[in-house]
C-alpha angles and dihedrals in degrees: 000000000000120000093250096056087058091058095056091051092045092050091050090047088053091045103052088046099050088053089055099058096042085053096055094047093054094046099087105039109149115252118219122243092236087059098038085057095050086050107055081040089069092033079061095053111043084047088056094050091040083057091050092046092046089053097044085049096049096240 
């Protein structure tokens, strides 16, 4: 194979690793209370209107 082809291995190699770990470093970053609660606040509500909209179509 020619030595630019190895390159381009190596550099998607490089590149899918390197996701990763920013990935899992990213993975466990602390949410604030403020934004847990807004989001249970919308979790709420789309749960309420899938229900409605389960009932009106006679699920």
């Amino acid at each position: 194979m020619p030595t630019i082809g190895w390159i381009f291995i190596l550099a998607a190699i490089a590149l899918v690793a390197g996701s990763l770990l920013l990935l899992r470093d990213s993975a466990n970053m602390p949410i604030s209370k403020e934004k847990m609660a807004r989001i249970k606040q919308r979790k709420a509500e789309v749960e309420a209107e899938e229900k409605r909209e389960r009932e009106r179509d006679g699920w």
